[in-house]
C-alpha positions as CSV (number, residue, x, y, z in Angstrom):
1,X,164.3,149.5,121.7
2,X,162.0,151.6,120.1
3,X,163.1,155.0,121.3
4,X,166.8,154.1,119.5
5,X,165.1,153.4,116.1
6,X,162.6,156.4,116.2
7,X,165.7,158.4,117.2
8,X,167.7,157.1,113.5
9,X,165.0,156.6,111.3
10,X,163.1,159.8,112.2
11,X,166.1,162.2,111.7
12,X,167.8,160.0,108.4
13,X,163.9,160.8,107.3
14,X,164.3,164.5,107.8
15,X,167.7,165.5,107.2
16,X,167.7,163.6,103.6
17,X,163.9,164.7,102.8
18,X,165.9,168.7,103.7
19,X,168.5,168.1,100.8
20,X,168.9,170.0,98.0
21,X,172.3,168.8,96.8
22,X,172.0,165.8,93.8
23,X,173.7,163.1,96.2
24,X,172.8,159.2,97.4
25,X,170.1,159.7,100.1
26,X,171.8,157.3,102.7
27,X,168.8,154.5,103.7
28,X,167.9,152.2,107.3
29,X,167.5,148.8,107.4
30,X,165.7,147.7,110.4
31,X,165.8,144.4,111.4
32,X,164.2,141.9,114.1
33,X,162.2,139.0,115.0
34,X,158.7,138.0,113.6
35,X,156.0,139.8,115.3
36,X,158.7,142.3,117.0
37,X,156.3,144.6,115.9
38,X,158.7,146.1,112.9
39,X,156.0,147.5,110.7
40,X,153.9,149.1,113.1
41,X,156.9,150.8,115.0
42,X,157.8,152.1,111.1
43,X,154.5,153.0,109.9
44,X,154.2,155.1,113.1
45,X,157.5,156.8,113.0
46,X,156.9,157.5,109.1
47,X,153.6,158.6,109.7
48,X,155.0,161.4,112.4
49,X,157.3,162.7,109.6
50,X,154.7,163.1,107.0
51,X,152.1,164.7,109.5
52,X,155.5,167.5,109.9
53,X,156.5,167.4,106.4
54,X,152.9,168.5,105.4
55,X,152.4,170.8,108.2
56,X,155.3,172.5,106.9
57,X,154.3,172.8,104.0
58,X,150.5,173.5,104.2
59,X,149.7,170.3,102.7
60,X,151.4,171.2,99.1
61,X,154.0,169.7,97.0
62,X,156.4,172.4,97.4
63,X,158.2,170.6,93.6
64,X,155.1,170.1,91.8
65,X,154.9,171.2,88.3
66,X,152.7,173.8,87.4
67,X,149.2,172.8,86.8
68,X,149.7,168.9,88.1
69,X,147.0,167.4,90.4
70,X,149.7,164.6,91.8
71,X,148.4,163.9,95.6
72,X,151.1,164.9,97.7
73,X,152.5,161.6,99.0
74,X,155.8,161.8,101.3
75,X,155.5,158.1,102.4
76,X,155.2,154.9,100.6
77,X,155.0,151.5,101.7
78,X,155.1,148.7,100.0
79,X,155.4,144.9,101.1
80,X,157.8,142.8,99.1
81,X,156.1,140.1,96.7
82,X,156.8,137.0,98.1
83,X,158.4,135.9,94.6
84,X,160.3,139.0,93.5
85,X,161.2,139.8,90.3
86,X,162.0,143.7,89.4
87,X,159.2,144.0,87.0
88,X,156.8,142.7,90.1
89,X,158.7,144.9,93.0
90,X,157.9,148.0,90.5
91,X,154.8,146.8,89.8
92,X,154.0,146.6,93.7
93,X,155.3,150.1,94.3
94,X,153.5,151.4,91.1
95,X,150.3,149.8,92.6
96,X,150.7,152.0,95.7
97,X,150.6,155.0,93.5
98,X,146.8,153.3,91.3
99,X,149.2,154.5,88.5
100,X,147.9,152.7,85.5
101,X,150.5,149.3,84.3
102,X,151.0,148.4,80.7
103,X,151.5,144.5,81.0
104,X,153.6,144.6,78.0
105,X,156.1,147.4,79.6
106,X,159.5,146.8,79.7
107,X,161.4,147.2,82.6
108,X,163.7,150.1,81.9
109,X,160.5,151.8,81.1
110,X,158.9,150.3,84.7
111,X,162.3,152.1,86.6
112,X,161.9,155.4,84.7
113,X,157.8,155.3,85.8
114,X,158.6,154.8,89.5
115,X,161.2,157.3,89.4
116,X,158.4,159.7,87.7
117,X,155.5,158.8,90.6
118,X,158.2,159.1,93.4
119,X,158.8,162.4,92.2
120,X,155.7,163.4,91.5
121,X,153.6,162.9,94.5
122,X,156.8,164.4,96.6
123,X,157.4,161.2,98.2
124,X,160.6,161.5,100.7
125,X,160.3,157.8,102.1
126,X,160.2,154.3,100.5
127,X,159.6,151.7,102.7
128,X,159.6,148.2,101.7
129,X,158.6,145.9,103.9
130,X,159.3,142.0,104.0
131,X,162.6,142.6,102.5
132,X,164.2,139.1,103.7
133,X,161.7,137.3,101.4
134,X,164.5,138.2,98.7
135,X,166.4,134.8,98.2
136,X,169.8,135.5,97.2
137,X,170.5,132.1,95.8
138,X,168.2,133.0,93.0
139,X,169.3,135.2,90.1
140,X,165.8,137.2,90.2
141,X,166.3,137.9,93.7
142,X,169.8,139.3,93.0
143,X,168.5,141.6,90.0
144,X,165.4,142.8,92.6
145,X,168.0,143.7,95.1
146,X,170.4,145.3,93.0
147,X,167.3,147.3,91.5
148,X,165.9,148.0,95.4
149,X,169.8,149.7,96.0
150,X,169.1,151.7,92.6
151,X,166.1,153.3,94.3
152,X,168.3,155.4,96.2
153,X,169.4,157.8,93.1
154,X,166.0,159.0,93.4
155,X,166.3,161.1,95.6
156,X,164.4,159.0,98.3
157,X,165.0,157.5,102.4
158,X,165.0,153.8,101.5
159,X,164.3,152.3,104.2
160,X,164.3,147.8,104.4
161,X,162.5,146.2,107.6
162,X,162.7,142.3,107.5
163,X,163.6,139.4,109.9
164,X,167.2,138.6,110.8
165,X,168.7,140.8,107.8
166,X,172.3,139.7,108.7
167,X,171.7,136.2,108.6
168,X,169.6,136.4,105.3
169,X,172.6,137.3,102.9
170,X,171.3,140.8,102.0
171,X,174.5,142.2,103.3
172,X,177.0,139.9,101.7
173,X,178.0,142.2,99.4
174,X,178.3,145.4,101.7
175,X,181.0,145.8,104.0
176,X,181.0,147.5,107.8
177,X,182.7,151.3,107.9
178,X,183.3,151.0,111.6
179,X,183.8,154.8,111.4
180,X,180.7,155.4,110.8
181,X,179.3,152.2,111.6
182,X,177.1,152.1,108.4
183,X,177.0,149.4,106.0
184,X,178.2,150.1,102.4
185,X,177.1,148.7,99.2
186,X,178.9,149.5,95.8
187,X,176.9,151.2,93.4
188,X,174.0,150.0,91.8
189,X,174.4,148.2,88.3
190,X,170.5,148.9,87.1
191,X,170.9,152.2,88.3
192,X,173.6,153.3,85.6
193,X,171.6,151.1,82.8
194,X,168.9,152.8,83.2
195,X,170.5,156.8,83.7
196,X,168.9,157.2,87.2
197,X,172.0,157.6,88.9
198,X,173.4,161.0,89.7
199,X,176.7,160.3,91.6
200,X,179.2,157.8,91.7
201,X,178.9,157.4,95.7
202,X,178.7,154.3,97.2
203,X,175.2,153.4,98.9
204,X,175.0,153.2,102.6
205,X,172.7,151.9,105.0
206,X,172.4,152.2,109.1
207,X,171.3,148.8,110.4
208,X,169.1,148.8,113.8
209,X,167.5,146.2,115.5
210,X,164.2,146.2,117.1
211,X,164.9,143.1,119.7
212,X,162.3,141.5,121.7
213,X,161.8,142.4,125.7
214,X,164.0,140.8,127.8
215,X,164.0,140.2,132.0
216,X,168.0,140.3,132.8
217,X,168.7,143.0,134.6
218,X,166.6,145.9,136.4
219,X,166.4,148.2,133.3
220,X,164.6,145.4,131.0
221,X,162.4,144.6,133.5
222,X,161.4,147.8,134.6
223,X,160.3,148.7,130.6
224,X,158.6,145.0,130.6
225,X,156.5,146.0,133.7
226,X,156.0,149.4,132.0
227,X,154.9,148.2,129.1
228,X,152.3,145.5,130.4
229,X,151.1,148.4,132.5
230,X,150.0,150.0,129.2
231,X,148.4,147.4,128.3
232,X,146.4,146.7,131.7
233,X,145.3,150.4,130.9
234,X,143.7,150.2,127.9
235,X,141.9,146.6,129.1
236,X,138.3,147.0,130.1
237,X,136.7,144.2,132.0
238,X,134.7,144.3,134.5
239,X,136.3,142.7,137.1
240,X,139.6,143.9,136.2
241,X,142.1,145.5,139.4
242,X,145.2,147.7,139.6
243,X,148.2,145.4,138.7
244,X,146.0,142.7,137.2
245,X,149.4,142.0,134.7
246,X,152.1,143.4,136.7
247,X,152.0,142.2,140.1
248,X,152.7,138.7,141.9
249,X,154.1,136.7,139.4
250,X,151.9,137.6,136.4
251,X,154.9,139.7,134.1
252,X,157.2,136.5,134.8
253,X,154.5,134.1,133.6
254,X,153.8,136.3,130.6
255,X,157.5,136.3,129.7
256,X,157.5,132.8,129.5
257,X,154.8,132.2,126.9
258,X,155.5,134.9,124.4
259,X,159.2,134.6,125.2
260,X,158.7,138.9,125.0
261,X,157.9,139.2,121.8
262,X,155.3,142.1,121.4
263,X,153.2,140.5,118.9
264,X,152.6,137.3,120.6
265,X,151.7,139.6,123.3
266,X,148.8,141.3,121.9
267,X,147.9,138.3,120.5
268,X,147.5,136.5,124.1
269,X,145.9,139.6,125.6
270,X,143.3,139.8,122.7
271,X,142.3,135.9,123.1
272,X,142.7,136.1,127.0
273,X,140.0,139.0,126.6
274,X,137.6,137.2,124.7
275,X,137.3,134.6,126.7
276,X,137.2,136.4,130.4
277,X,134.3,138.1,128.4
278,X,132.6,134.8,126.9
279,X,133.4,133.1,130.4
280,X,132.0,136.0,132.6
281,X,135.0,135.9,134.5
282,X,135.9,139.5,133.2
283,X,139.6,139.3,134.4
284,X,142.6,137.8,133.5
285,X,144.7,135.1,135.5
286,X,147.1,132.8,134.9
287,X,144.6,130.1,134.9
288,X,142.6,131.2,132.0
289,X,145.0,132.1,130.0
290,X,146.8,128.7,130.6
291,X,143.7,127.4,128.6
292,X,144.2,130.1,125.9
293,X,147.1,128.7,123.1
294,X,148.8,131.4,120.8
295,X,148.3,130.3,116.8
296,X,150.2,132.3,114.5
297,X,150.5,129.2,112.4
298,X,147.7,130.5,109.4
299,X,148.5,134.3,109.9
300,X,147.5,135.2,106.4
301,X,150.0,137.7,104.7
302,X,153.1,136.0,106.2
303,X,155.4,134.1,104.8
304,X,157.1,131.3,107.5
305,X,160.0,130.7,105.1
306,X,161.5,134.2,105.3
307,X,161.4,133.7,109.7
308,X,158.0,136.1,109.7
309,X,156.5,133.4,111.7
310,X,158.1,133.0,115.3
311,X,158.2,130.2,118.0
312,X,155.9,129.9,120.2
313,X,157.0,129.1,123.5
314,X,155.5,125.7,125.0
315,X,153.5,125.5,121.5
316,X,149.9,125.0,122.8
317,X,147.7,125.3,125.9
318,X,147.7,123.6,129.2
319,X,146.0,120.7,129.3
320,X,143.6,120.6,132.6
321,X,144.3,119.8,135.9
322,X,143.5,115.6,136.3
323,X,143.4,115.0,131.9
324,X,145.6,112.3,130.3
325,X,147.4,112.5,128.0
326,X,146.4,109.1,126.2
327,X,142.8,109.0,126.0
328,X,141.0,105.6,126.6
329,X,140.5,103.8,123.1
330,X,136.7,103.0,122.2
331,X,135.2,99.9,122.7
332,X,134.5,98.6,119.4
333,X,133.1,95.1,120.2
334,X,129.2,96.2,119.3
335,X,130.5,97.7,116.2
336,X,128.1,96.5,113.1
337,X,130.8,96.2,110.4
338,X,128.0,95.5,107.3
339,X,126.5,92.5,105.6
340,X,129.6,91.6,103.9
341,X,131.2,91.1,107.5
342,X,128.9,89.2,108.8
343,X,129.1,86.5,105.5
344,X,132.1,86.0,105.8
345,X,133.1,87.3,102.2
């Protein structure tokens, strides 16, 4: 799954960042589960670009202006607010930046200062993350979006990464070139308010999906297996063997309580870890990690309204071999219930 989005997102990255001519920069949405491991795919794929952008350029803005100190920045990331407005979504991407905020700003002057710091600092890429927290039944939402689409005048990759972005309305308004199987968006209304836009060109996004694993036919299970064998090699217990999560029935088992979802994953590894550790039992089996549950429930900086929260298959741990499900009530015949109880009153 990975290797198709790394292939899109890390040559839309390069070829737009390579343009000279004044046109739309055409943007990626990337789409998925929660805990598909979205951002982190991103981050790393971005990160790859700007270690080559700077290399090529020895680390210099190569369209600062004379005498500017700017740090040369060709990525941004930025997390939606989880209610966005477009004077908060600038505000977020202005806070990236520590460029200072006039509370009393008004928002044409809020576009024109992130169109000045993405030019400035040479940034290339705009990720903003968390994009299906926009709820389109609410006019802010609308206006954020709208302004999110005006983003791409300035000469930026916008790229979107959010949970399930077909069925969360983002797209409503675009329609599906199945020439060039991109999705198409009409022109941005903030975007000619506020003199930002350069062309009349339509915008255009590439949708990908980064899916969860899946154990259908040979080739899924074969990168299943692969990838729990790179996890069993950077796992050190003491006790731990060759094949400790891919052989016997181990990758079936796993497959069934994260339901191959990457996050849930790491997250029943990490736990499983800690506990062959606390236990002394320095490896893991099915049976201690049938005592382990995965809680995602509290994960702080997520919002379970916008899907970043997933289902956990089978909800909870195991109970133990020979424990009921009903426990025995207490005997509450000794109980002293007070003076008032034994009055009478």
């Amino acid at each position: 799954m990975t290797k198709s989005v790394t292939k899109l997102l890390h040559g839309r990255i390069m070829t737009n960042a390579l343009k000279r001519k004044p046109t739309t920069r055409a943007g990626v949405m990337v789409t998925g589960g929660g805990y598909q491991g979205k951002t982190e795919t991103i981050c790393e794929i971005a990160a790859t670009f700007e270690d080559s952008w700077l290399e090529l350029h020895q680390h210099l803005n190569p369209d600062a202006v004379a005498g500017a100190r700017d740090l040369h920045i060709p990525v941004a990331y930025v997390q939606t607010p989880v209610t966005a407005k477009p004077k908060s979504t600038c505000k977020a991407i202005l806070n990236f930046y520590g460029a200072p905020l006039n509370p009393r700003i008004d928002l044409p002057d809020l576009i024109h200062q992130v169109a000045t710091s993405l030019h400035d600092h040479g940034t290339k890429a705009l990720i903003l993350d968390d994009i299906t927290r926009l709820r389109l039944h609410r006019a802010d939402d609308q206006d954020t979006l709208d302004l999110i689409r005006a983003f791409m005048s300035m000469h930026v990759t916008l790229i979107l990464v959010g949970v399930d972005i077909p069925g969360s309305g983002l797209l409503r308004e675009g329609r599906h070139d199945p020439r060039t199987r991109q999705v198409i968006f009409p022109p941005s209304r903030h975007a000619k308010a506020h003199s930002l836009e350069s062309t009349q060109t339509e915008r255009r996004f590439d949708l990908v999906e980064l899916d969860r694993f899946r154990y259908d036919t040979p080739a899924q299970m074969t990168a299943w297996i692969n990838h729990l064998t790179g996890i069993e090699g950077q796992l050190r217990l003491l006790k731990a063997s060759p094949g400790m999560l891919t052989d016997g029935h181990m990758p079936e088992y796993l497959l069934e309580r994260t339901n191959g979802v990457v996050g849930l994953l790491e997250r029943l590894a990490e736990d499983g870890c800690q506990e062959a550790i606390d236990s002394g039992t320095e490896c893991l089996t099915e049976a201690l990690l049938d005592g382990i549950a995965i809680a995602v429930d509290n994960a702080p900086g997520r919002d379970p309204s916008a899907g970043e929260i997933p289902d956990v298959p089978g909800g909870s741990a195991k109970k133990p071999a020979g424990s009921s499900e009903h426990k025995r009530p207490r005997n509450t015949v000794f109980d002293d219930h007070g003076p008032a109880a034994a009055t009478g009153t």
